[in-house]
N, C-alpha and C positions, 0 to 999 in steps of 0.2 A: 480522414486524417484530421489529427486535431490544428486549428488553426487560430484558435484563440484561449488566454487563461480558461475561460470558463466552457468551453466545448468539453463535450461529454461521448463516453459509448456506451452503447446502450448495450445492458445485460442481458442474458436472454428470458427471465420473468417481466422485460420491459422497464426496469429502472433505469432512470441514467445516472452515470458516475462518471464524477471526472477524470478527466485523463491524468490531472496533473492535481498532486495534494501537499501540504504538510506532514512529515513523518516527527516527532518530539519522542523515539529512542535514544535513552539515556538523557534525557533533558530532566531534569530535577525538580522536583514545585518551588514555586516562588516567583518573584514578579518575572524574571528573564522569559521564562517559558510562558506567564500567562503573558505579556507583550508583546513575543514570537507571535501565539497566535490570533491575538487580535489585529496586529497591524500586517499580516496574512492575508485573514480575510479583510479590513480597511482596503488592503492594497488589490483585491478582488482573487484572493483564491474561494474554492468554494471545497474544498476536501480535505477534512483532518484525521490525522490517522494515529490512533495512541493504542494503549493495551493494560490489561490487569498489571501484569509481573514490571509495566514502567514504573507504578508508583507514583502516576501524576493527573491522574482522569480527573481528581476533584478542582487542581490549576487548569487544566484543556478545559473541563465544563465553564470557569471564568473567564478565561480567554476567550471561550467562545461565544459566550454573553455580551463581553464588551465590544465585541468586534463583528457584532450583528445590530447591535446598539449603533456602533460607528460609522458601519456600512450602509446604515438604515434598507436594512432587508429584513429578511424574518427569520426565523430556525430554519423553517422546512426548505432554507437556499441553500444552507450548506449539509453537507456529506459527512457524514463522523463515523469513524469505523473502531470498533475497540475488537480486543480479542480473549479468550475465556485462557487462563493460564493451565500446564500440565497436573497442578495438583489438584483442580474443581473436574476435570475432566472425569464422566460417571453420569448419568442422566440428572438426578436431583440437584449436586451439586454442581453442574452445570448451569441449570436453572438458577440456582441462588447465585451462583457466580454472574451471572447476568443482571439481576437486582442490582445485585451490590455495583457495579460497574454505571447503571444507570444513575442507579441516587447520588456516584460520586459527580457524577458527570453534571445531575442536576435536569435529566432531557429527561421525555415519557414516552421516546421510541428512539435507537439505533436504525443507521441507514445498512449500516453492514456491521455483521456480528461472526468471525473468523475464529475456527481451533487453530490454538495457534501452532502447536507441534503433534506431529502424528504418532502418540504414546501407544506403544501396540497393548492392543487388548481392551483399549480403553478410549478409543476416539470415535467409534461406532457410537456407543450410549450418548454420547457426547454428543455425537453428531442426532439421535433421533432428539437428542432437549431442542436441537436448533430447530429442528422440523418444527416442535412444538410451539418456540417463538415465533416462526415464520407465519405457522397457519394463524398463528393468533394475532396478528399486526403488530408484535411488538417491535419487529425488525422488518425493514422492508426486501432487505438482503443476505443470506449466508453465504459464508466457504470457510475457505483453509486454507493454512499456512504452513510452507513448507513442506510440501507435500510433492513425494514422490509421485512415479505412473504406479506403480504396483500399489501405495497406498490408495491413490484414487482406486483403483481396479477396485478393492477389496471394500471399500466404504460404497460403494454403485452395487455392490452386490445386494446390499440389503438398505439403500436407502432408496427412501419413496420420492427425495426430493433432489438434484446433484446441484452440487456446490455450484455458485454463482461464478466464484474468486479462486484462486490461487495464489496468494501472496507469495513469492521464492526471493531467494536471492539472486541477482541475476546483472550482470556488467558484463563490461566487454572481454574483460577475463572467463566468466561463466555462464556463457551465450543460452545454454539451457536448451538446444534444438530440436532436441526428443520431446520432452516433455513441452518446450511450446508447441509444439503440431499436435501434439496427442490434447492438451487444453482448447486448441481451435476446434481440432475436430468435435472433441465435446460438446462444446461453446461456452467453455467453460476460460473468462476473462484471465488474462495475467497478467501479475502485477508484479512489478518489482521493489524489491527493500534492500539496502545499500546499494542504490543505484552508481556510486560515486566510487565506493569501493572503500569507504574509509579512506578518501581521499589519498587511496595510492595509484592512481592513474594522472594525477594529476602534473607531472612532468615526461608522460608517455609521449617519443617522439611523433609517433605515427599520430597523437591526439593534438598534440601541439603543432603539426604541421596544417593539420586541416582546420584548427582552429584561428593558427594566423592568417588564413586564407579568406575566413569568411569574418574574422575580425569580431569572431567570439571569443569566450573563455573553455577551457578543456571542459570545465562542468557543462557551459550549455552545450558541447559537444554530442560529450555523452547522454544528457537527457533528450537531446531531439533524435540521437539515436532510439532511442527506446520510443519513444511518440511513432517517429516513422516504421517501429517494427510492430506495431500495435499493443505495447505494453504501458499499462499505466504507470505510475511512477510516485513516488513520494520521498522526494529529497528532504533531508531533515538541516534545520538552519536556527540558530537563533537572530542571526544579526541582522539587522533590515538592508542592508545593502544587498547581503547574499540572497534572502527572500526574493526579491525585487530582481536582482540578479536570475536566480533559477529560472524564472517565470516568464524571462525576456526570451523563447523562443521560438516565436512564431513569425519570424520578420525574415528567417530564412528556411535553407532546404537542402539538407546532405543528397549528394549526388548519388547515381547508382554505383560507381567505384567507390567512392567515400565510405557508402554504408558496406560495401566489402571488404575494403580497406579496415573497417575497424572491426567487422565478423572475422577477418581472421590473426585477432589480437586473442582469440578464444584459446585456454588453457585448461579449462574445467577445475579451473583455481578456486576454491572460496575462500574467503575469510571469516564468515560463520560457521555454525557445526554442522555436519551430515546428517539430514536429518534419518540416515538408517544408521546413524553411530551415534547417539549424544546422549547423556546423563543426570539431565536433569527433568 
């Protein structure tokens, strides 16, 4: 159980990743976002999480130069995950979509490198380009995002290597229970993305009760939830109060009603798309 910002689980190719990162969806380039994540990691995160289709890897690469500079650590402390968008997905352009991600970023290896949507027909090719980076060090980690049990089933079928990661959506609204038992059994990490819910939980009585209790905020609620279920997490924040905020939770410990109390706040609600329904 993680018990400090920078405590890690360790994947099952023996990397470690943090429990706890920076998420910059929908964050825009420009100095807000390279800020965000320099005074992140300043403030001692060690995991950032961006992607092709944000349109910001070449601000995250800056940010996270300064705030290695800042921190006086080195690259190889923090975690950076980017992910290959629906339309590179295909073996070759997979690969080039990986270049291009690196040069914006400015690094000469990703620590994790995730498809981010399970495009049928076309996430297997996709997935052997990752092998290809994998076996070659350019990446120390793959997986996937968004990804169903049946898409896993069907990518295992003919992959030589199984995904490291699972990025989903996943809050107290869409507890995910199937498919987290079926990623542990694999050992295959999960990870959550809108942890917060687009911040509609954030007046949830049952969250607000047990947040007065322990003399948090609803957000650190819900992220120590996810810590204590063994899911990593990547809250997205530009403000440094919120940063600093997020990351304060290791000073308590949701009880075992607590953490039932909020499992049965479960709706199988999302507020992203399905990923066996989406269009883009």
């Amino acid at each position: 159980m993680a018990n400090h910002l920078q405590d890690t689980t360790t994947l099952y190719n023996g990397v470690k990743m943090p429990w706890l990162g920076l998420g910059v969806f929908k964050v825009e380039e420009g100095p807000e976002l390279e800020h965000a994540v320099q005074f992140a990691i300043k403030h001692g995160y060690r995991s950032i999480d961006t992607a092709a289709i944000y349109g910001n890897e070449e601000g995250v690469g800056r940010g996270i130069r300064a705030g290695v500079e800042a921190a006086g650590i080195a690259r190889e402390d923090v975690f950076v995950t980017s992910k290959v968008w629906n339309s590179e997905l295909g073996y070759e352009s997979t690969l080039a979509a990986f270049e291009t991600s690196l040069n914006k970023l400015g690094l000469d290896y990703l620590d994790l490198y995730l498809i981010h949507w399970p495009v049928e027909g076309k996430f297997k090719e996709a997935w052997r380009a990752l092998e290809t980076l994998y076996k070659a060090g350019r990446v120390k980690a793959i997986g996937v995002s968004n990804f169903h049990i049946h898409h896993l089933e069907e990518l295992l079928k003919d992959a030589e290597i199984k995904p490291m990661v699972n990025q989903v959506e996943f809050h107290p609204r869409l507890s995910q229970t199937e498919l987290r038992a079926y990623c542990q059994e694999q050992g295959i990490q999960f990870e959550a993305w809108s942890p917060l819910m687009q911040g509609q939980l954030l007046d949830n009585p049952v969250l607000k009760g047990i947040a007065e209790k322990h003399g948090k905020s609803i957000a650190q609620i819900i992220l120590r939830w996810d810590l204590q279920h063994g899911v990593v997490t990547i809250p997205k924040s530009t403000k440094e109060h919120r940063i600093v905020e997020n990351a304060s939770l290791f000073d308590f410990e949701l009880t075992k009603e607590e953490m039932e109390l909020i499992d049965g706040l479960n709706e199988n609600h999302r507020v992203g798309p399905d990923p066996d329904n989406f269009d883009f």
